[in-house]
TIMI-470487 format. One line per field, with one value per residue (C-alpha): residue number from 1; x, y, z; residue in one letter. Coordinates in Angstrom, 3 decimals. Each point is the difference from the previous one (the first is absolute). Layout:
BEGIN
num NUM	...
x X	...
y Y	...
z Z	...
residu a	...
//
This chain:
BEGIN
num 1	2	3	4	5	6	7	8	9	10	11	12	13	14	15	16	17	18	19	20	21	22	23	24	25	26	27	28	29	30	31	32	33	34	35	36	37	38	39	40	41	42	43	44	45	46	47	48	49	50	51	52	53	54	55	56	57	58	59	60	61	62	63	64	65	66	67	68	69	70	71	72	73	74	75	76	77	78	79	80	81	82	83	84	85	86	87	88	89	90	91	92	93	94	95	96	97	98	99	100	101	102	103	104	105	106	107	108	109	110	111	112	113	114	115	116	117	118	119	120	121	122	123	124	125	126	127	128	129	130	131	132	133	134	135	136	137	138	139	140	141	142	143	144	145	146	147	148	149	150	151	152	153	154	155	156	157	158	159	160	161	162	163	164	165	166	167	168	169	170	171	172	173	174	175	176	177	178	179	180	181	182	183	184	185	186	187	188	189	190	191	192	193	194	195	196	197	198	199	200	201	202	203	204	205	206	207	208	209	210	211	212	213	214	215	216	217	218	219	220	221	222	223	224	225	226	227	228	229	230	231	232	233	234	235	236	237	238	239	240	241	242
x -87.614	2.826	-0.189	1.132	1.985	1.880	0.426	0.989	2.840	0.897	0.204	2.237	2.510	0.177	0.814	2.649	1.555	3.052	-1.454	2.091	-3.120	-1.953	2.141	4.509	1.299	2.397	3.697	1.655	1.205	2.617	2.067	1.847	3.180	2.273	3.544	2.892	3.324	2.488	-2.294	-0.500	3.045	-1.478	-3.308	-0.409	-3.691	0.617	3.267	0.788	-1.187	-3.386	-0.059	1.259	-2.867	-2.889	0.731	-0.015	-3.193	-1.452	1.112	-0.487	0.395	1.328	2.486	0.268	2.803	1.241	3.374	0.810	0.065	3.594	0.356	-2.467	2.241	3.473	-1.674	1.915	-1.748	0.946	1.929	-2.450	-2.825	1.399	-3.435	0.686	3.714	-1.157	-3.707	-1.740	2.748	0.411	-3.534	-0.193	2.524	-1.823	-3.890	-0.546	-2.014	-0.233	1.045	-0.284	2.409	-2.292	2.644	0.673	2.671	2.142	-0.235	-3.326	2.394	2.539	-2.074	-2.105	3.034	2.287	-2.889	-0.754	3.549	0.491	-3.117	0.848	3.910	-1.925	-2.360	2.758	2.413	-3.016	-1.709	2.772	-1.846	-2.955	1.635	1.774	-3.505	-1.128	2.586	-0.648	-3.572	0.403	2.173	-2.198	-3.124	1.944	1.009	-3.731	-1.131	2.568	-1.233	-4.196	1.901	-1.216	-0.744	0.411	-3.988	1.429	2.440	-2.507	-2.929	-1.761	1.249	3.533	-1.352	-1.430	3.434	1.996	-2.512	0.293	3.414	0.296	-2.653	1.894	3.662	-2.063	-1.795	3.842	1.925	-2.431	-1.608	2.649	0.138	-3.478	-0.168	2.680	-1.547	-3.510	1.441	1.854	-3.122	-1.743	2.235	0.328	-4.253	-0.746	2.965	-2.031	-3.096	1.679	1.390	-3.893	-1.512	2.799	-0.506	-3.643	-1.364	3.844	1.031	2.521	2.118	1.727	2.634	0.393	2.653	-2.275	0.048	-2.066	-2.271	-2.518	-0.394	0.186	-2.641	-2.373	0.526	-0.546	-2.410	-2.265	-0.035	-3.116	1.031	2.917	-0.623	2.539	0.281	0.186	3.732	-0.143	-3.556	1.451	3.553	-2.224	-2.274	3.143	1.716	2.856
y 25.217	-2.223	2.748	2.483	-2.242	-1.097	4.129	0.794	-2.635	1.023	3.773	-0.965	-2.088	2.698	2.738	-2.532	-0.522	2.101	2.811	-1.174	-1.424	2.517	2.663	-0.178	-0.447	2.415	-0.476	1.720	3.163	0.293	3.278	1.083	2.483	1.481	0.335	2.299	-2.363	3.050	2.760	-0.679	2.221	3.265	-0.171	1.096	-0.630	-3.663	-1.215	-2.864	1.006	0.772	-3.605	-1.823	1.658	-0.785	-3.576	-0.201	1.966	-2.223	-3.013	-2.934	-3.306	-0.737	2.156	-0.736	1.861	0.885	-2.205	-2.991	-3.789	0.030	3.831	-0.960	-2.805	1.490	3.456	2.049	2.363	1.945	2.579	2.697	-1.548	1.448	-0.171	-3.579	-0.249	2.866	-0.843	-2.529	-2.944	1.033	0.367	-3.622	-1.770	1.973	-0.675	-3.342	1.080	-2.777	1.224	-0.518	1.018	1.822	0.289	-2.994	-2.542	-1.222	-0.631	2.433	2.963	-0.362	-0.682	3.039	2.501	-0.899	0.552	3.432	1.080	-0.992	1.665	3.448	-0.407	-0.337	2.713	2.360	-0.576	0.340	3.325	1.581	3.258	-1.822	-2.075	3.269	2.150	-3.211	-0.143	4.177	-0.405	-2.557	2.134	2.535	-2.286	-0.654	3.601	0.737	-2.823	1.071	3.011	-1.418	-2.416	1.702	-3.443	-3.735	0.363	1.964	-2.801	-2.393	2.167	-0.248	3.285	-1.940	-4.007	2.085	1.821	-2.631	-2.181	2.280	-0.209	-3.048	-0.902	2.927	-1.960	-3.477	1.558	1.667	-2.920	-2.646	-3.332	-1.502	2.802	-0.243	-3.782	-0.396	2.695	-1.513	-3.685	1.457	1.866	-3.070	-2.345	2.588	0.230	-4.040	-0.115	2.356	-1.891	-3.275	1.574	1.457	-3.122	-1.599	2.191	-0.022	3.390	0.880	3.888	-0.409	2.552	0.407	2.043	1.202	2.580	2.757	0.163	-3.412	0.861	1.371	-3.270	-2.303	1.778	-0.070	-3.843	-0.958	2.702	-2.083	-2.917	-0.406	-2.295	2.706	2.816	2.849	2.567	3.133	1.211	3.404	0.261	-1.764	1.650	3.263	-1.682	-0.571	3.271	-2.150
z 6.813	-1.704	-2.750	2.147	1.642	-3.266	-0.847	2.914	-0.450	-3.664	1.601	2.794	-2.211	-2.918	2.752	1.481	-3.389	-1.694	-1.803	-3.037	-1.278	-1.267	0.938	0.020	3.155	0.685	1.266	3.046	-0.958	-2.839	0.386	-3.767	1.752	-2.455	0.364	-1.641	0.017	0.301	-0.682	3.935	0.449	-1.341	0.485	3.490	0.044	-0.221	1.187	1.445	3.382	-1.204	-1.742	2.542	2.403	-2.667	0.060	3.986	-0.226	-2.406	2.473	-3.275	1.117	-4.050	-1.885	-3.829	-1.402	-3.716	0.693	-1.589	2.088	-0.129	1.322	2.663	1.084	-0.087	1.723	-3.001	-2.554	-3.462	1.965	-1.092	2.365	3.258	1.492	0.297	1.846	2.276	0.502	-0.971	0.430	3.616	0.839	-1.197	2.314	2.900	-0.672	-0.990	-3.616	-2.313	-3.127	-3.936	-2.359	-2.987	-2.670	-2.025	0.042	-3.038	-2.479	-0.289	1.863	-2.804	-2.720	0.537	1.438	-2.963	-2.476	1.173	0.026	-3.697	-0.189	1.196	-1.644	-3.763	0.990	0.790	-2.706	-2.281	1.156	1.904	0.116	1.462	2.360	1.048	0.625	2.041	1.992	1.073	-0.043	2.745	1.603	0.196	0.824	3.404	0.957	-0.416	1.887	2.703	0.604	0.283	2.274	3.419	1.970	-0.664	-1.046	-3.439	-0.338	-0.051	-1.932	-2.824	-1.389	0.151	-1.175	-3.323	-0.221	-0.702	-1.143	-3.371	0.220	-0.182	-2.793	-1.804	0.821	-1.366	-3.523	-0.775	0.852	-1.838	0.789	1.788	2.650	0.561	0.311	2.828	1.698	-0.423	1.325	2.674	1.510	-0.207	1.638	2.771	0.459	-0.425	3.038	2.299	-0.610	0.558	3.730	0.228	-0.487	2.183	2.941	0.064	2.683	0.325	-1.312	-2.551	-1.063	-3.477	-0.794	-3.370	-2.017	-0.570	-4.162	0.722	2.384	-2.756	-1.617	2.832	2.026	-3.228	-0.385	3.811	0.154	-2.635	2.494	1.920	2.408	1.012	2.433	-1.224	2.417	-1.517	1.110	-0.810	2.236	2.726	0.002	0.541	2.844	2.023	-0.663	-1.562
residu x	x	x	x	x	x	x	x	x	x	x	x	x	x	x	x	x	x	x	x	x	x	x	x	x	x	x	x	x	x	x	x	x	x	x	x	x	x	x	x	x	x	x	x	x	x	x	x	x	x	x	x	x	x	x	x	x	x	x	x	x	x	x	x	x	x	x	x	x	x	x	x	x	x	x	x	x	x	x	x	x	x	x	x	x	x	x	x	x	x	x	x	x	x	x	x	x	x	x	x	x	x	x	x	x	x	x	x	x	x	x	x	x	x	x	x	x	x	x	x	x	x	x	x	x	x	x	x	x	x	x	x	x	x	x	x	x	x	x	x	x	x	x	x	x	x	x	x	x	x	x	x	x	x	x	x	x	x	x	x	x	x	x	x	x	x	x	x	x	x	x	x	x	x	x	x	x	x	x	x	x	x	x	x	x	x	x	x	x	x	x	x	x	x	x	x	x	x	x	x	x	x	x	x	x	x	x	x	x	x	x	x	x	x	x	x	x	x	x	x	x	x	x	x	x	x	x	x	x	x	x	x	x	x	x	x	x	x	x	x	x	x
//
């Protein structure tokens, strides 16, 4: 009798217990949404409108957003991120999100922007012809990836993440080392900041919005976390006719 007793006990504690032992326990659900900075303005599939309803749909309780501390603070972006003045700046003041700025603060920002400039500036003076059939090809990457662009699901695809995933390891093996670096520590910074806001907002949905030639490498890296629970945004754009 105190055998069964005692296993009966051991049962009802294990099934009590986090399933981290044994097993990850998984976060609340972590939503990856891409965003265009002024390609917002001509792609009619996903204009500000459309983003702006996603993240009501989506409802998070946290927003972590590829802006610096100090642009979170002041409320004021590299003019080219108008999805921020029009968007997601005003849905902050009205919904009471707590929010994490994903992009780095100095002198990391600097270090790494200034390195990739100088980067680019040596590349180009030294292949001009290259740097000149890189510049079209990414042209041309984006007027093809306009016209896939049906719904904010393409945006936010797999077809588009590979894309200009390869455009940007092309952009990093022609522009050498240092390219690739900055790029590498800048991804990172951004994914060990959305696990810190996971881990600090334990069963809350987090959202994290990312310029879309990132979204590729940021979705692999979280995606290898199994404490996370990624939500597969392309699925679930689809599921709510979004």
């Amino acid at each position: 009798m105190r055998a069964r007793f005692m296993a009966f006990l051991v049962t009802a504690i294990w099934l009590m217990l986090p399933q981290s032992i044994g097993g990850a326990t998984k976060s609340g659900e972590l939503f990856v949404l891409a965003t265009l900075y002024g390609r917002h303005k001509t792609v009619t599939a996903y204009d500000l409108p459309a983003l702006r309803k996603i993240i009501l749909a989506i409802n998070p309780d946290v927003l972590v957003l590829d802006v610096t501390p100090m642009e979170l603070k002041e409320g004021k972006v590299w003019p080219g991120k108008i999805e921020y003045t029009e968007v997601v700046f005003p849905l902050i003041k009205d919904g009471g999100y707590r929010v994490y700025p994903a992009e780095p603060d100095e002198p990391m920002f600097s270090e790494i922007v200034n390195a990739t400039i100088e980067a680019i500036r040596k590349f180009e003076a030294a292949t001009p012809e290259t740097a000149t059939a890189m510049k079209q090809f990414t042209v041309s990457a984006y007027d093809a990836l306009k016209s896939y662009w049906k719904t904010p699901a393409e945006v936010n695809s797999q077809v588009t993440d590979r894309v200009l995933h390869g455009k940007k390891t092309l952009e990093a093996q022609l522009q050498g080392i240092v390219r690739a670096d900055g790029q590498k520590r800048w991804d990172q910074h951004t994914v060990d900041v959305t696990r810190r806001a996971v881990k600090e907002n334990q069963g809350k949905r987090v959202l994290i919005l990312v310029g879309i030639e990132n979204c590729y490498s940021i979705r692999e890296l979280l995606g290898r976390d199994p404490q996370i629970n990624l939500v597969n945004m392309e699925r679930w754009l689809r599921d709510k006719g979004l």
